[in-house]
C-alpha positions as CSV (number, residue, x, y, z in Angstrom):
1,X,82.4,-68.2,-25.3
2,X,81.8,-71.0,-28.1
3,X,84.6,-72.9,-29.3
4,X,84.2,-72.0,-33.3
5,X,85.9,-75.3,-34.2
6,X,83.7,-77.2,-32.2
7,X,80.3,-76.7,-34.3
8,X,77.7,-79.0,-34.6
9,X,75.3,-79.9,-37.7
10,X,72.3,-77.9,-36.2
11,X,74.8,-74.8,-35.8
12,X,75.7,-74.6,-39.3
13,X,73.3,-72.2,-40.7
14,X,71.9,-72.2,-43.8
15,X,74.8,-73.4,-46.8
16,X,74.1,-72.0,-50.6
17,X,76.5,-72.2,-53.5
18,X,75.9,-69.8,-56.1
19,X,77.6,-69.7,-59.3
20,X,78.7,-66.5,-60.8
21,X,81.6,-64.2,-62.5
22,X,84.3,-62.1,-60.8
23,X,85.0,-59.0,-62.0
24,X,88.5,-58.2,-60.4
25,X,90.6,-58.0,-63.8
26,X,88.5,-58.6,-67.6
27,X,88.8,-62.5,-68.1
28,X,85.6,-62.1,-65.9
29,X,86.4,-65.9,-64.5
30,X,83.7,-68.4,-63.5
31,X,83.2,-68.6,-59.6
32,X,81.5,-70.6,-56.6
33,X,80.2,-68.4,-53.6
34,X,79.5,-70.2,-50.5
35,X,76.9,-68.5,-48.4
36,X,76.0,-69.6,-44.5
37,X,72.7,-67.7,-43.9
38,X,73.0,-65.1,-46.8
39,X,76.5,-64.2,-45.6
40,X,79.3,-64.3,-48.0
41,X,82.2,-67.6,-46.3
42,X,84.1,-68.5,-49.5
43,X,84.7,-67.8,-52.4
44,X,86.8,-70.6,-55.4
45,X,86.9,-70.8,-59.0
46,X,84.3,-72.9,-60.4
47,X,85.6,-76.1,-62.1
48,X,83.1,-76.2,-64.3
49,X,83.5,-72.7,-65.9
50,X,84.7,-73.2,-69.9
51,X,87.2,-70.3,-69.9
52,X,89.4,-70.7,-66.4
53,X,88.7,-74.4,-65.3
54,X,88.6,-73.5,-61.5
55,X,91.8,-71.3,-61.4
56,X,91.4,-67.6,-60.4
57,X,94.1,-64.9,-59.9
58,X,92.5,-62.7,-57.6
C-alpha cells in the first residue's frame, strides 16, 4: 500500500480551481473548489468574492 503522505509531483493528478457560489443558506457566498482529476478535494471561501471576503459559515 502507498504511503498517501508520501506523493510525488507526477502523482498529483490533474489540479483545477473553479470559482463559484454555495448555496447552503441565501447569502449564496463566493467559493474556490479544488479539483484533482475532476474530483471535488477542497472546498474555501474565495477572497476575492465582494459580499463575504473569504469567510463562509457552512
Amino acid at each position: 500500500m502507498q504511503d498517501p503522505t508520501n506523493r510525488s509531483d507526477r502523482d498529483a493528478g490533474h489540479i483545477e480551481i473553479k470559482n463559484t457560489t454555495c448555496y447552503m443558506c441565501a447569502c449564496r457566498c463566493g467559493i474556490r473548489v479544488t479539483l484533482r482529476d475532476g474530483e471535488v478535494r477542497y472546498i474555501q471561501g474565495n477572497p476575492n468574492h465582494p459580499l463575504n471576503k473569504g469567510v463562509i459559515c457552512a
